[in-house]
N, C-alpha and C positions, 0 to 999 in steps of 0.2 A: 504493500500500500504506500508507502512510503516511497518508494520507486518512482510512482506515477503521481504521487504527490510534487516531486521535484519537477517532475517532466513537465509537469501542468502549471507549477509556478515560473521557469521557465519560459515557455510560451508565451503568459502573460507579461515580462519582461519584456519579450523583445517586441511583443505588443505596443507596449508604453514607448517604446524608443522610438518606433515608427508613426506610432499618434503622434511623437513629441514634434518629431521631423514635420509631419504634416500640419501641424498645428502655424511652424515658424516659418514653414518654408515659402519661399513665392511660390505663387500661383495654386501650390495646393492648400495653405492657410488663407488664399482669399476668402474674405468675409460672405462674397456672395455665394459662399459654398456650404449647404447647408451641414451641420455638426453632426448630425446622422451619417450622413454620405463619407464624411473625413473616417467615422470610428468605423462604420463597415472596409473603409477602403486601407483603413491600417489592419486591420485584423484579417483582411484579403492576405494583402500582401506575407504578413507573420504567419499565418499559416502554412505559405509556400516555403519563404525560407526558413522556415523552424528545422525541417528536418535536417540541413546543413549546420545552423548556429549549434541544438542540442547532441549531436556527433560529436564534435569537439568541446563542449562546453562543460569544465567545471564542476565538481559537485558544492551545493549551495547549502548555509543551513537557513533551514524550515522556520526559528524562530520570530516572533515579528520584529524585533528592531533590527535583524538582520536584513528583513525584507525590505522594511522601511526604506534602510539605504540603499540597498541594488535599485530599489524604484528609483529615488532620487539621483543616482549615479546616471539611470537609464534616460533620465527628463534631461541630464546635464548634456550625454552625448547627443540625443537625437537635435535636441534645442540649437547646440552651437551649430551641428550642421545647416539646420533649415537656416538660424541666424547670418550664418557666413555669407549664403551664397546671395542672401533679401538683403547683403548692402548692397550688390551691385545695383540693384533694383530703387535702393534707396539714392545711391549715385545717379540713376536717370531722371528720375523725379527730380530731385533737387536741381536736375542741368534744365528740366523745363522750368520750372520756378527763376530759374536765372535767366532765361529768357522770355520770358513775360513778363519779369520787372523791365530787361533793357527794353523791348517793345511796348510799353505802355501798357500790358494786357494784366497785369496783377491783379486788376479790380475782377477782371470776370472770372470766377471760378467754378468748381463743380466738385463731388461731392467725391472724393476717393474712394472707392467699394475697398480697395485693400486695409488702407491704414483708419478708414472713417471720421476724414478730415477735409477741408476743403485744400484745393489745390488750382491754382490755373490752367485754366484746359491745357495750354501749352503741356504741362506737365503729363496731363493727364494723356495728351496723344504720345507725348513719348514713350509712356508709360505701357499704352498698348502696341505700339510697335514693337517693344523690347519683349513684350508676352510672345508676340507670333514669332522672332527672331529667335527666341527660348524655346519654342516649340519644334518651331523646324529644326533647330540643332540639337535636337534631342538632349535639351537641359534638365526635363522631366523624366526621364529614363536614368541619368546620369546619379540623380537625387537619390531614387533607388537603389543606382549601384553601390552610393558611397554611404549607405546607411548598409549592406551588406559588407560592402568591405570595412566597416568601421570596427567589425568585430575579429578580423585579424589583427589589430593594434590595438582594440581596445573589447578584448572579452567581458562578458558576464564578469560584473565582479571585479576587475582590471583598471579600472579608472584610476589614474595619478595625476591630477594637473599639475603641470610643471611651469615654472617660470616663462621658461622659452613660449610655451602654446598661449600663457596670457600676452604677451608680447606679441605673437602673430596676428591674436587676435584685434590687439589696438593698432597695429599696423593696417590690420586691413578694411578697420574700422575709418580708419586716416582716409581710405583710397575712395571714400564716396566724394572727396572733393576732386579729388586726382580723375575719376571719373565725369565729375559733371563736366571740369572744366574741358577735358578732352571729347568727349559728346558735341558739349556746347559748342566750340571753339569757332567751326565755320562762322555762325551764325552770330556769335559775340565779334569776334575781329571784323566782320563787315557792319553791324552797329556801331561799331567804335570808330572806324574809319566816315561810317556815314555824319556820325557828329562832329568827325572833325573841319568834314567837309562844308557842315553847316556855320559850324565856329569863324571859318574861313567867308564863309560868303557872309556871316554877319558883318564881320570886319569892313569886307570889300562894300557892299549894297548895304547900308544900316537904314535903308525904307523897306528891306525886306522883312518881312515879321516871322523869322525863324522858327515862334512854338507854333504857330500854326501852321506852317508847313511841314514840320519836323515830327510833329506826331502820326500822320497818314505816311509819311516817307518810311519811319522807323515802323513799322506795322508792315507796311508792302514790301518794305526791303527783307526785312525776318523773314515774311513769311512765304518768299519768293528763296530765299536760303535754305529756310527750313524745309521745301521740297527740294530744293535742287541738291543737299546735303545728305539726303536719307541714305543715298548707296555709301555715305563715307561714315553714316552713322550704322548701318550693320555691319561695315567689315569693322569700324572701333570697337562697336560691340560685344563682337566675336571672338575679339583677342583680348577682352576685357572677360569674357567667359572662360575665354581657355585658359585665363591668369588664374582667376579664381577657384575653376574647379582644380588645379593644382595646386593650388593655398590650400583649399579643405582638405585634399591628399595630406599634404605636410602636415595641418594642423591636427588631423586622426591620427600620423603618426608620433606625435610628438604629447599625446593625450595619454 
């Protein structure tokens, strides 16, 4: 009895690690996702890989504070994973928010479904562009992988956080600026250029009345950028993805 009592506790472990992942993770911790749908589809998945995790895993004891902490242990790894990967995601958001204050669009915003906050559209287009660019490159698969392979460096029970993996993790926490700016970039340097250009002709013509041309200019200029910029925003993207998912490599290993 006891046998299958472990096996079964077990199970529910690496249940928890896969809710935890879903819970943080982009795109499957989105809000418009109902809580049902997330617990069935973690306990999907933990059913599959159980037979592989409980093979190699451990024998655990039964007591409850011992349990208490494998849970907690199990909420730390799944967590950081989903967390690692929702900065980059938080890095695209914040690069549209920087681009609707330089365009004048901050005032109009719209209702975040993920973080359940207001955001400026700008944000919020970028925000879905990055979903289907994550989809297509199989970032949602990926998620999966690194919560199975999370259990070769970090078993049942295994958890050590070490200096080094908090330190990764504030570095990579850093990279949502490093992100926006490089998103944004097209799109901010030709703003910045178009002001200077206004700067200048205020100088030269001072009967021109600069805010009122300057705000229709800075609007159509973005947002003639902001399309002609997309192909240069999925290939940053991409190599902004493949940084990452190799960060969360290193930081599973270093857990």
């Amino acid at each position: 009895m006891t046998f299958y009592a472990e096996k079964f506790v077990i199970f529910i472990l690496v249940f928890i690690r896969m809710l935890s992942m879903f819970l943080t993770a982009p795109l499957y911790g989105n809000n418009g996702i109902p809580a049902q749908l997330k617990i069935w589809g973690a306990a999907a998945v933990a059913f599959v890989i159980y037979p592989l995790i409980a093979a190699g895993s451990p024998s655990i004891s039964l007591d409850l504070g011992s349990l208490i902490v494998l849970a907690l242990q199990e909420i730390v790894v799944g967590s950081v994973i989903g967390f690692s990967l929702g900065i980059l995601f938080d890095g695209v958001t914040y690069a549209g928010e920087i681009l609707g204050i330089a365009m004048g669009l901050s005032i109009s915003s719209v209702i975040d479904p993920q973080n359940g906050v207001n955001v400026p559209v700008i944000g919020q287009f970028e925000y879905i562009v990055a979903v289907f660019i994550f989809l297509l490159l199989n970032g949602h698969l990926y998620l999966l992988q690194a919560v199975k392979m999370s259990y070769n460096a970090v078993p049942i029970s295994g958890l050590k956080v070490s200096g080094s993996a908090v330190n990764l993790i504030v570095n990579m926490t850093g990279m949502v600026f490093v992100a926006a700016i490089k998103i944004g970039a097209p799109v901010i340097v030709s703003l910045f250029l178009t002001d200077v250009l206004l700067g200048i002709i205020s100088r030269m013509v001072p009967q021109v009345n600069v805010f009122f041309v300057g705000m229709p200019l800075s609007v159509g200029i973005g947002l003639f950028m902001l399309m002609a910029s997309l192909p240069f925003f999925v290939v940053v993207f991409e190599k902004l993805l493949n940084t990452f998912e190799s960060e969360v490599v290193q930081l599973i290993g270093l857990m």
